[in-house]
KOLGUMAR-30487 format. One line per field, with one value per residue (C-alpha): residue number from 1; residue in one letter; chain; x, z, y. Coordinates in nm, 2 decimals. Layout:
num <- NUM:...
residuo <- A:...
cadena <- A:...
c1 <- X:...
c3 <- Z:...
c2 <- Y:...
***
This chain:
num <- 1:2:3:4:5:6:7:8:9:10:11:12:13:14:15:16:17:18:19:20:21:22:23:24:25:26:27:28:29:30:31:32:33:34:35:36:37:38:39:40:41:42:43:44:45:46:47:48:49:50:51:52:53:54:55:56:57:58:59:60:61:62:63:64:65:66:67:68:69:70:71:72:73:74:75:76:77:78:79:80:81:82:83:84:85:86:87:88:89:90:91:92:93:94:95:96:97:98:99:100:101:102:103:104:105:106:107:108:109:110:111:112:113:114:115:116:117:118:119:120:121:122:123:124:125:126:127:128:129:130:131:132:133:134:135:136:137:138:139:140:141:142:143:144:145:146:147:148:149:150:151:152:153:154:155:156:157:158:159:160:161:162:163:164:165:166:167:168:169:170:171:172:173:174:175:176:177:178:179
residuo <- X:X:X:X:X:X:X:X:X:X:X:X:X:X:X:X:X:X:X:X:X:X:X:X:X:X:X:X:X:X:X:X:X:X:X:X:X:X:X:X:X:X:X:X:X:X:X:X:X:X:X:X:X:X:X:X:X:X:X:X:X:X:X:X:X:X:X:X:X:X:X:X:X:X:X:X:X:X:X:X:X:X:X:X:X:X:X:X:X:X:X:X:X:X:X:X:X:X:X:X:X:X:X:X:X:X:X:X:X:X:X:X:X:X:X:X:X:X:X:X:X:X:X:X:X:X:X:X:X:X:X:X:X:X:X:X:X:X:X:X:X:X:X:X:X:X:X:X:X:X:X:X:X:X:X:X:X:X:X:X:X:X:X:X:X:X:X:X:X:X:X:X:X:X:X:X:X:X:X
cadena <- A:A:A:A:A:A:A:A:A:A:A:A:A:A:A:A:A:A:A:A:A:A:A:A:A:A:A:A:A:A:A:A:A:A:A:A:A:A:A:A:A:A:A:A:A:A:A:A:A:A:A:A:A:A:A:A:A:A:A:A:A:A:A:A:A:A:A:A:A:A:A:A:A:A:A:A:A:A:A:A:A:A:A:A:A:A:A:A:A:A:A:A:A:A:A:A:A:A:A:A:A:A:A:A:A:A:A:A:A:A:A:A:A:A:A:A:A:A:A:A:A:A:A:A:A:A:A:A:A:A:A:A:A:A:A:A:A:A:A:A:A:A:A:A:A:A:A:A:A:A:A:A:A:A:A:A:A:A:A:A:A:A:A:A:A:A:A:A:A:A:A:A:A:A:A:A:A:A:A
c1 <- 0.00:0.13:0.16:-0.11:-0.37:-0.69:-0.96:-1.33:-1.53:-1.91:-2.13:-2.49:-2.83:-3.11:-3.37:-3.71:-4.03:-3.78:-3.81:-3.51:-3.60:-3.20:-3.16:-3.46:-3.35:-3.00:-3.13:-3.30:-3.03:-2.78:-3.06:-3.15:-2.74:-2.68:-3.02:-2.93:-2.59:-2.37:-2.37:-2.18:-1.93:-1.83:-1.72:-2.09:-2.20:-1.89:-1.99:-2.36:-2.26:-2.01:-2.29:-2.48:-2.29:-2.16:-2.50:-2.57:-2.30:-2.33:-2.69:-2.75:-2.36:-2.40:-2.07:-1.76:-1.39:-1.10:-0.82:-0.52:-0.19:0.10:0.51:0.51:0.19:0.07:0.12:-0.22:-0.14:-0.14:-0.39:-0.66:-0.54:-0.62:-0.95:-1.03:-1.00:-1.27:-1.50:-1.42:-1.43:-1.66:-1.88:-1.60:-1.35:-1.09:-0.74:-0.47:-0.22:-0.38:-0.37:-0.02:0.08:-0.16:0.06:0.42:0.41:0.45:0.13:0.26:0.32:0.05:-0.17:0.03:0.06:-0.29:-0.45:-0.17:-0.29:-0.69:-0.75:-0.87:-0.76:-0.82:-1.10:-1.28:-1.26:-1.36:-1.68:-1.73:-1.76:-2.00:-2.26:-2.28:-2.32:-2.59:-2.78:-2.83:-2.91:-3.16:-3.28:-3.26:-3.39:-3.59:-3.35:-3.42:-3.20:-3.04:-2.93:-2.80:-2.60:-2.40:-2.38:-2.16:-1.98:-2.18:-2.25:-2.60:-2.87:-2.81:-2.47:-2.52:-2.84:-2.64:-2.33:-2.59:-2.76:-2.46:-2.34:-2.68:-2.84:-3.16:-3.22:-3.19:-3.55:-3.65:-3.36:-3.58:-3.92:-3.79:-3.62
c3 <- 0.00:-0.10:0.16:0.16:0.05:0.15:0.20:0.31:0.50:0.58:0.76:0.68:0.90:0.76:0.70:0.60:0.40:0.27:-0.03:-0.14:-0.51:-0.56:-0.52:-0.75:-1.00:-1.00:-1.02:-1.37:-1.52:-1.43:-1.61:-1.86:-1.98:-1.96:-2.11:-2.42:-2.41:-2.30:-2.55:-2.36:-2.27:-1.97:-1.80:-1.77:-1.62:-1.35:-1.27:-1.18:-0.98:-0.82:-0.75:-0.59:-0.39:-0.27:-0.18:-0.05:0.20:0.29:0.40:0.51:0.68:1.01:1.02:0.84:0.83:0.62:0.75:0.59:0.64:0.63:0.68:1.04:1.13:1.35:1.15:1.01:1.26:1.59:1.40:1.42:1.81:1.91:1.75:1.86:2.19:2.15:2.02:2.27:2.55:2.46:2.71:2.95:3.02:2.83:2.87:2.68:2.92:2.85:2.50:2.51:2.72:2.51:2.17:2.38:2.27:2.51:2.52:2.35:2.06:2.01:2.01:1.78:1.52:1.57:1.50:1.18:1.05:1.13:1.09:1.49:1.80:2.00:2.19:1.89:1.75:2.09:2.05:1.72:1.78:2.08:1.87:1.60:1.83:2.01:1.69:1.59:1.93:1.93:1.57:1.62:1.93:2.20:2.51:2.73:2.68:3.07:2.93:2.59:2.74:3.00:2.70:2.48:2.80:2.97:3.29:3.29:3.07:3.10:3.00:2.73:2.59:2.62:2.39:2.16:2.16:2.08:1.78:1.63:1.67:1.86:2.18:2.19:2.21:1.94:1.71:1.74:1.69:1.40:1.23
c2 <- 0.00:0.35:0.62:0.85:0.63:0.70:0.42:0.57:0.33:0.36:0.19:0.26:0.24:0.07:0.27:0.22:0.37:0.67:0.87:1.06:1.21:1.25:0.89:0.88:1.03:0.96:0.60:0.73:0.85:0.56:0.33:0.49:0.53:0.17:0.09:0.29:0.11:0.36:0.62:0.91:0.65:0.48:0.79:0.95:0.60:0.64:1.00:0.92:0.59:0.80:1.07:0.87:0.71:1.01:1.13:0.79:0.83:1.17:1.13:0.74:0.62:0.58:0.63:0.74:0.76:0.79:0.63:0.76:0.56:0.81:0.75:0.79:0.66:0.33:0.02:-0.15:-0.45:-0.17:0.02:-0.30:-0.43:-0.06:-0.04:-0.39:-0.29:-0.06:-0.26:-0.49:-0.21:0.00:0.04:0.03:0.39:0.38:0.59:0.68:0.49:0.18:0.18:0.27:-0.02:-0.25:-0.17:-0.09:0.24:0.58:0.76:1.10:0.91:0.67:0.97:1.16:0.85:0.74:1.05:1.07:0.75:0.80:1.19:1.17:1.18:0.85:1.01:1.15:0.79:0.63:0.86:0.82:0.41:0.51:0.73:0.49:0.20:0.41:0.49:0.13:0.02:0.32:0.20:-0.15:-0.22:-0.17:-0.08:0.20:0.46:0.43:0.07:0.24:0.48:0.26:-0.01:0.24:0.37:0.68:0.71:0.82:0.88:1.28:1.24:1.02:1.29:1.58:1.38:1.27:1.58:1.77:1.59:1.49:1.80:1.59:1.37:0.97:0.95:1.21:1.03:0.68:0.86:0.97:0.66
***
């Protein structure tokens, strides 16, 4: 792999009974090209796909990241025990010390090459994984929102509102309505 590279990755929340007239008619127009076999050439087809899936994942991922690997950096292998550990750990705190001594590395520097290789600090990752965990559990099941919050690692249901509120622009329980 080439320094530099960047990979996007998306995770997207199933949603149903939505009508998006972009995706609509994006859809058309990808259809209708490779119904008439392509007559602007393949590029027109790649621009729409690419279109849409841009629009796709601006307004449906649940979650996104680019992880960018740069000279410098944490090595994919320290990269995946780190996140790992949160998954594994989520719900439990989680400090820079002891992700340093899980991948032997001193604390200034695991920050430093972590947020090099992922574009975010370890917290900002940390509360990334926790909001997206917290929107599918909101979406997908039927928890109370107490149990949500101490699943993805808040204290309290306050706590947990006010991060979600913050970064979502509405409350846990306004975000299910809605979905």
């Amino acid at each position: 792999m080439s320094d530099n590279l960047v990979r996007p990755q998306a995770n997207f929340i199933i949603q149903k009974g939505i009508k998006d007239e972009q995706v609509f008619h994006l859809g058309l127009a990808l259809r209708s090209e490779l119904q008439a076999g392509n007559p602007s050439g393949p590029l027109y087809a790649d621009l729409i796909s690419r279109a849409l899936i841009a629009h796709l994942t601006t307004r449906y991922a649940a979650h996104t990241t680019a992880t960018q690997l740069h000279q410098g950096g944490l090595t994919r292998r320290t990269l995946r025990q780190i996140t790992d550990y949160f998954q594994s750990y989520l719900a439990e705190p989680i400090t820079l010390r002891q992700l340093a001594e899980l991948v032997q590395l001193n604390p200034y520097h695991l920050a430093r090459a972590f947020k090099q290789s992922t574009g975010l600090t370890p917290h900002q990752y940390l509360a990334d994984l926790r909001l997206e965990r917290a929107k599918y559990l909101l979406l997908q099941t039927d928890q109370p929102i107490a149990q949500i919050a101490l699943q993805v690692g808040y204290s309290g249901q306050n706590h947990f509102s006010a991060f979600f509120r913050k970064h979502t622009f509405m409350t846990p329980g306004t975000f299910r309505k809605l979905q």
